[in-house]
KENU-129555 format. One record per residue (C-alpha): z negated, y negated, x negated. Coordinates in steps of 0.5 Angstrom, whole numbers, padded with zeros to 4 digits, always signed. Each point is the difference from the previous one (the first is absolute). Layout:
ZYX;...
***
This chain:
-0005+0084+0089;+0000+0006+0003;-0001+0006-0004;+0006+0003+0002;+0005+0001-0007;+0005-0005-0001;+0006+0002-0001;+0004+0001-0008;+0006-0005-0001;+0007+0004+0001;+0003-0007+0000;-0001-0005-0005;+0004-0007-0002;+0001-0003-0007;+0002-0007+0001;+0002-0006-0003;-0004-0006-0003;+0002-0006+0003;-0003-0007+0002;-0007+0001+0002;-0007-0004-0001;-0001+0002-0007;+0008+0001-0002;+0003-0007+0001;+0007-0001-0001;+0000+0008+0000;+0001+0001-0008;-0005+0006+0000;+0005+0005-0001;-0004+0006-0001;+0001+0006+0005;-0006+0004+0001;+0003+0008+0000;+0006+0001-0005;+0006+0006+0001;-0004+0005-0004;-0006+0000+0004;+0004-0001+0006;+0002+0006-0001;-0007+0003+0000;-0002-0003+0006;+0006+0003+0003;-0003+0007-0004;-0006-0001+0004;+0005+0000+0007;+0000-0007+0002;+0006-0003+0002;+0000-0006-0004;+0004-0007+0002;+0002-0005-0005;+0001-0007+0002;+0008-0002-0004;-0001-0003-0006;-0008+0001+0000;+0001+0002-0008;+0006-0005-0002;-0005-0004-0003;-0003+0004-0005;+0007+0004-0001;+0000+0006+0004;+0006+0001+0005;-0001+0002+0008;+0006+0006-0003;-0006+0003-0004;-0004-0001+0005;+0004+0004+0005;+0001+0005-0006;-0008+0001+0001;+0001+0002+0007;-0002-0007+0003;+0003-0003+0006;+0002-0007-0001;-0001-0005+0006;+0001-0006+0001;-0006-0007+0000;+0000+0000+0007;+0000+0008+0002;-0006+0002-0007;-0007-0003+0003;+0002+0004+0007;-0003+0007+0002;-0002+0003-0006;-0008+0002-0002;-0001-0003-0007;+0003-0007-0002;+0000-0001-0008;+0001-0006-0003;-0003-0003-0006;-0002-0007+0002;-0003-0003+0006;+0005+0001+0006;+0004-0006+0003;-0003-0003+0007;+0007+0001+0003;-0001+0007-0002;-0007+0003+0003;+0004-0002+0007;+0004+0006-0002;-0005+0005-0002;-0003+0005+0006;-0006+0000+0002;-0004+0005-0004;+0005+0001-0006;-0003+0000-0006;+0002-0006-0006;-0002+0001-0007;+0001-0005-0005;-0004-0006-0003;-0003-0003+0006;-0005-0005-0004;-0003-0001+0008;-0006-0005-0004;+0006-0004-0002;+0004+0000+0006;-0006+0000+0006;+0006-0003+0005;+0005+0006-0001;-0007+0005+0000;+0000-0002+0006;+0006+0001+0002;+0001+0007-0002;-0006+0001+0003;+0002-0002+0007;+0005+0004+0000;-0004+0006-0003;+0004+0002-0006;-0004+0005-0004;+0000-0004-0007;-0001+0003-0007;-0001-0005-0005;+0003+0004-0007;-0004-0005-0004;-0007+0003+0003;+0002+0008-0001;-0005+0002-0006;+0000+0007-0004;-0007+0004+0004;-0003+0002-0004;+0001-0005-0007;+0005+0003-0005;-0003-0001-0007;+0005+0004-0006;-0004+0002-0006;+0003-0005-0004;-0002-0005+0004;-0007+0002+0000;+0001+0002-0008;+0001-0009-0001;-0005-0002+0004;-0006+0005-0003;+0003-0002-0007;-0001-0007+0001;-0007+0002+0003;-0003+0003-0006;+0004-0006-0004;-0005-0005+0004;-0006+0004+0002;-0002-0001-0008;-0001-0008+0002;-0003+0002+0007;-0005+0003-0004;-0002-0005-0003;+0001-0006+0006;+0005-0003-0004;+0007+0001+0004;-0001-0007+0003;+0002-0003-0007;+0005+0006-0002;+0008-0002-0001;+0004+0006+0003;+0007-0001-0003;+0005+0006+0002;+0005+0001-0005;+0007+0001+0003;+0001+0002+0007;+0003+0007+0003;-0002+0004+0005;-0006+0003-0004;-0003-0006-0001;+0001-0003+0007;-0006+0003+0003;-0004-0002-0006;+0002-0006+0002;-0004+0000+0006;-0006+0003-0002;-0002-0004-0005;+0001-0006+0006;-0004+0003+0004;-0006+0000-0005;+0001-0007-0001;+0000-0001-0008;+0001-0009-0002;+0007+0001+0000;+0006+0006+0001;+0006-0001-0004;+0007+0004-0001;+0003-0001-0007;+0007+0001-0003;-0003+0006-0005;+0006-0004-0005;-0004-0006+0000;-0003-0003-0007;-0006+0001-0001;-0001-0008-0001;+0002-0001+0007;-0005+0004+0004;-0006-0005+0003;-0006+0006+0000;-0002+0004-0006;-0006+0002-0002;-0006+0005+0001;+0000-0004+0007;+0007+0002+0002;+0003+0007+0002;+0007+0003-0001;+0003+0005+0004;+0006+0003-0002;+0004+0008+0001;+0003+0000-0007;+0004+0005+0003;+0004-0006+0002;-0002-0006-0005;+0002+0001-0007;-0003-0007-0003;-0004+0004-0005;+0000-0006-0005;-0004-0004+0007;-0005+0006+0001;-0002-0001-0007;-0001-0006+0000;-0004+0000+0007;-0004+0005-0003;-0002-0005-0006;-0001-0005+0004;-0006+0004+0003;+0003+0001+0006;-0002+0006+0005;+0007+0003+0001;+0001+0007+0005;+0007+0005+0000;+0001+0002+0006;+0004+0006-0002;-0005+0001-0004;-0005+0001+0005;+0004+0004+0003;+0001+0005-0005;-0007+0000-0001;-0003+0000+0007;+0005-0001+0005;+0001+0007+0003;-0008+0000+0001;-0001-0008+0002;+0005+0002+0006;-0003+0006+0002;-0006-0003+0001;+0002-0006+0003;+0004+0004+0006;-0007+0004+0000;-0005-0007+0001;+0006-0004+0004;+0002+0004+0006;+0007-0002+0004;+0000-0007+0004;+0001+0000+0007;+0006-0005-0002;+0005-0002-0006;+0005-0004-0001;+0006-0002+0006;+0004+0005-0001;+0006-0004+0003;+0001-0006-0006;+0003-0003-0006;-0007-0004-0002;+0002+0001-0007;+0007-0002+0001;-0002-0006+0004;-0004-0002-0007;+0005+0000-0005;+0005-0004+0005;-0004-0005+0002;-0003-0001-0008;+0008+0001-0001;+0001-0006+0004;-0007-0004-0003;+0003+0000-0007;+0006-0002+0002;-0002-0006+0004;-0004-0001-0005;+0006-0001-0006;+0003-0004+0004;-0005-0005+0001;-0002+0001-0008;+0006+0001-0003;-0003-0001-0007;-0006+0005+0001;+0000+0006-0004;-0001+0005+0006;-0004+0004-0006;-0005-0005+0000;-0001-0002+0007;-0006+0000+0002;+0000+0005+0007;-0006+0002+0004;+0001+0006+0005;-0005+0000+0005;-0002+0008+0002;+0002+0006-0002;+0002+0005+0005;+0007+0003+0001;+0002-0007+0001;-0003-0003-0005;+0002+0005-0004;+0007+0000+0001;-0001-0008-0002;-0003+0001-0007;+0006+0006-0001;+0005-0005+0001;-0003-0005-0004;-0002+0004-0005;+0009+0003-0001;+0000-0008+0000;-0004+0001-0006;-0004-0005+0001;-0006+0000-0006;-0007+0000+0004;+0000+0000+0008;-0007-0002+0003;-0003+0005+0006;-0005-0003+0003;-0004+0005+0005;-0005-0002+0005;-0005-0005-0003;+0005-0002-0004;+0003-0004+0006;-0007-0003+0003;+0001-0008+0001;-0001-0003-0006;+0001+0005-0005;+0007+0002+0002;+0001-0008-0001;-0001+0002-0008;+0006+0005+0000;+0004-0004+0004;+0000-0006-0005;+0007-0001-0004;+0003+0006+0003;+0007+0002+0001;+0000+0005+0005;-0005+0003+0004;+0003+0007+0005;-0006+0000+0006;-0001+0008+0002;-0006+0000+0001;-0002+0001+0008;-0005-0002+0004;-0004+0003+0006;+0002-0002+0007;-0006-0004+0001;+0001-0004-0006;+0008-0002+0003;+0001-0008+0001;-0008+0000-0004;+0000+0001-0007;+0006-0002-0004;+0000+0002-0007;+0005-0005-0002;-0001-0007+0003;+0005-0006+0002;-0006-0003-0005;+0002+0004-0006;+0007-0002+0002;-0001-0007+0000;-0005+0000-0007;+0000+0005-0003;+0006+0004-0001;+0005-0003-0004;+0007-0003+0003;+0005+0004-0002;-0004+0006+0002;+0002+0006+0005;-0003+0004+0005;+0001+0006+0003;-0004+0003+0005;+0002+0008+0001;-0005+0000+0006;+0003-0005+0005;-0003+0000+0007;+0001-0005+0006;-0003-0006+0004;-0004+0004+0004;-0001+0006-0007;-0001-0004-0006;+0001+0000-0007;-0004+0000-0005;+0004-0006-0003;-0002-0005+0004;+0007-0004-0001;+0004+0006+0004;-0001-0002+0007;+0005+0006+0001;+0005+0005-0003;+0006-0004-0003;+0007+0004+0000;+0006+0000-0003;+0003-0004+0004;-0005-0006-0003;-0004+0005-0006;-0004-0006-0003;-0003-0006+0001;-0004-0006-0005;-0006-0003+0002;-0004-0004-0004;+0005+0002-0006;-0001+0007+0000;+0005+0005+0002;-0002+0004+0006;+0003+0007+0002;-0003+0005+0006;+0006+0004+0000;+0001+0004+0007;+0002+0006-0003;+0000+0000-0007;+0005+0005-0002;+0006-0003+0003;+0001-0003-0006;+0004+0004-0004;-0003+0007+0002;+0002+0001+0008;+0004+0007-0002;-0004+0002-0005;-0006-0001+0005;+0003+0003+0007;+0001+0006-0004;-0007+0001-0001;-0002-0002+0007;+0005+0004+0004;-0004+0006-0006;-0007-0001+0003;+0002-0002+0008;+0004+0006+0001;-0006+0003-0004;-0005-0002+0004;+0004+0003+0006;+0001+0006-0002;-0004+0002-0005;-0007+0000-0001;-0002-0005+0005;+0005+0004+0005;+0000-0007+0004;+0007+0003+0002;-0004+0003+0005;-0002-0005+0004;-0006-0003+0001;-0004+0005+0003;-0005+0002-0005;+0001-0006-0006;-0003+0002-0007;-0005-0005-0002;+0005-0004-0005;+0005-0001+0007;-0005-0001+0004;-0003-0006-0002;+0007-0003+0000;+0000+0001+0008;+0001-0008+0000;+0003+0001+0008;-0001+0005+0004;-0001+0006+0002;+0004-0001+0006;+0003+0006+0003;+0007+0001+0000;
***
């Protein structure tokens, strides 16, 4: 690429989602920009073209896009002559014909899924930027993010002291957003076992008490004294969030952003990871009734496999469902073998673990083996990870994503779903909302992708999948 600046977007199209590789049958209904962010864009002094009908799906009209300021256009006429395409999924084969060489397309363009369609696009020297692969630069981290993490922490540093966390029970009594990132902490030091716990359950029907048991709570949110009391007779090592917060927390902070400088990359700043976790365990635990109609969902027994934002969102789901004790298994968990002693008898079990590019199509957390032996009929799996032939999943039963058109499958007498697109069930507004929020923020505000692709941003940078090629 020649050093010569390459030219802002002056005319962007927002297009409709129709049948694609990864949308058969056209039932993503999404659109990527909605009215009121059109009108930013407009603000930004680009002539934004909309295909008819692309927001009918998710109940915006082309009236109230013309009321944005757009310029409504037909299918046929919406891929031609303009400088940046946006659209949520992939595009079409028929419609990177239409596209001019040298134009830029913004979407989720999963090319390690697609190499057939990478190549096309390719071929045709489109400059793609793959929503899914813009991260925050450097790495955004609030304060009450920091304040559970360094919480939990101090909860386990008295166990690492003594070498004894390998043999700890971590339960997590209620899940919220300040006890989200506890969660993942205490994952990620690998304690004998990780639970979230409903803070009604009876004291009878907890599994780990005792002094080689850890509770932790925010009794800013839990209200169960009479369970405290009886956990604190039980002798079993207890710890307050909100407590700590009031004794440590404006120092424990500071000194954490003091020893911990900002990463160059955080989290995709183009994503509905949370909601994608709640659909797809929304979908597990009704699957699951289903096939067990007599199952109290309070006594499934679940397993969620990681933690992060999608992981997160499942066991957020779960725990709404109220569900008493939801298993979370970290790392080493899941190696062979010692996953089959979390897989026995289970209900559910929600994938969000990832795994590294290398480890694709080698390594299975979930095997057709524990399909066939040891995970009972009946049973449901959801892999919110999903992948394809030639980029697998960790599920070895998923071959590839499945869709709306066909979500589910039985192998062995378990249920198997891998959702392409998770929200689409049940949550296409509310998430169009939000994405169309952060594209036109990455367009336009920080990132200033708006601009062109003269001098990305690290976080944009990166998601330069295709290209550059010069208009």
């Amino acid at each position: 690429m020649p050093a010569e600046k390459m030219s802002s977007f002056k005319t962007i199209a927002v297009v409709r989602e129709i049948e694609s590789p990864e949308n058969p049958g056209g039932l993503e209904k999404r659109v990527s920009v909605i009215p009121d962010d059109v009108a930013k864009l407009v603000k930004q002094g680009a002539t934004v073209f909309v295909e008819h009908g692309a927001g009918l799906g998710v109940d915006f009209s082309d009236d109230e896009y013309i009321a944005a300021g757009a310029v409504m256009q037909s299918g046929d006429e919406i891929y031609s002559d303009k400088d940046l395409i946006i659209k949520f999924k992939g595009p079409s084969l028929e419609s990177i014909a239409q596209m001019r060489s040298g134009c830029t397309l913004l979407c989720m363009a999963h090319f390690g899924s697609f190499p057939d369609r990478a190549k096309l696009l390719q071929d045709k020297q489109i400059n793609v930027v793959a929503m899914e692969e813009i991260l925050e630069s450097p790495k955004v981290q609030t304060d009450e993010m920091i304040l559970s993490r360094t919480a939990m922490a101090a909860a386990l540093q008295p166990f690492a002291d003594t070498n004894t966390l390998g043999a700890l029970r971590v339960r997590i009594i209620d899940w919220t957003q300040r006890t989200a990132p506890a969660i993942r902490r205490a994952g990620n030091r690998d304690p004998k076992s990780l639970k979230v716990v409903q803070g009604d359950t009876a004291f009878e029907d907890l599994d780990g008490v005792g002094p080689d048991s850890l509770y932790f709570y925010d009794s800013t949110q839990m209200k169960n004294e009479q369970l405290i009391e009886q956990l604190k007779v039980a002798d079993t090592h207890l710890f307050d969030l909100a407590e700590f917060e009031k004794r440590d927390g404006f120092l424990a902070v500071a000194d954490w952003k003091m020893r911990h400088p900002a990463h160059k990359f955080g989290l995709r700043r183009i994503q509905c990871l949370h909601q994608t976790g709640q659909a797809g365990a929304r979908y597990g635990l009704k699957l699951l009734k289903e096939n067990k109609p007599d199952l109290d969902l309070a006594d499934a027994k679940v397993v969620v496999l990681g933690y992060g934002n999608v992981g997160q969102g499942a066991i957020h789901e779960i725990y709404d469902h109220g569900v008493r004790h939801i298993n979370v298994l970290g790392r080493t968990h899941t190696n062979s073998g010692r996953i089959d002693y979390w897989l026995k008898d289970v209900d559910l079990v929600v994938n969000g673990a990832e795994q590294p590019a290398h480890l694709r199509g080698v390594n299975f957390l979930i095997t057709n083996e524990h399909l066939k032996t040891i995970i009972p009929d009946g049973s449901v799996v959801i892999d919110l990870v999903g992948g394809s032939a030639t980029n697998r999943s960790p599920v070895e039963p998923v071959i590839a994503c499945t869709y709306l058109t066909n979500p589910h499958f039985v192998q062995d007498g378990v249920t198997v779903s891998a959702l392409w697109g998770w929200p689409m069930l049940g949550m296409m507004r509310e998430t169009a909302i939000v994405y169309s929020g952060q594209i036109v923020d990455v367009l336009t505000g920080r990132e200033r992708l708006i601009d062109g692709l003269s001098d990305l941003p690290a976080g944009v940078e990166r998601a330069l999948v295709c290209g550059p090629f010069k208009v």
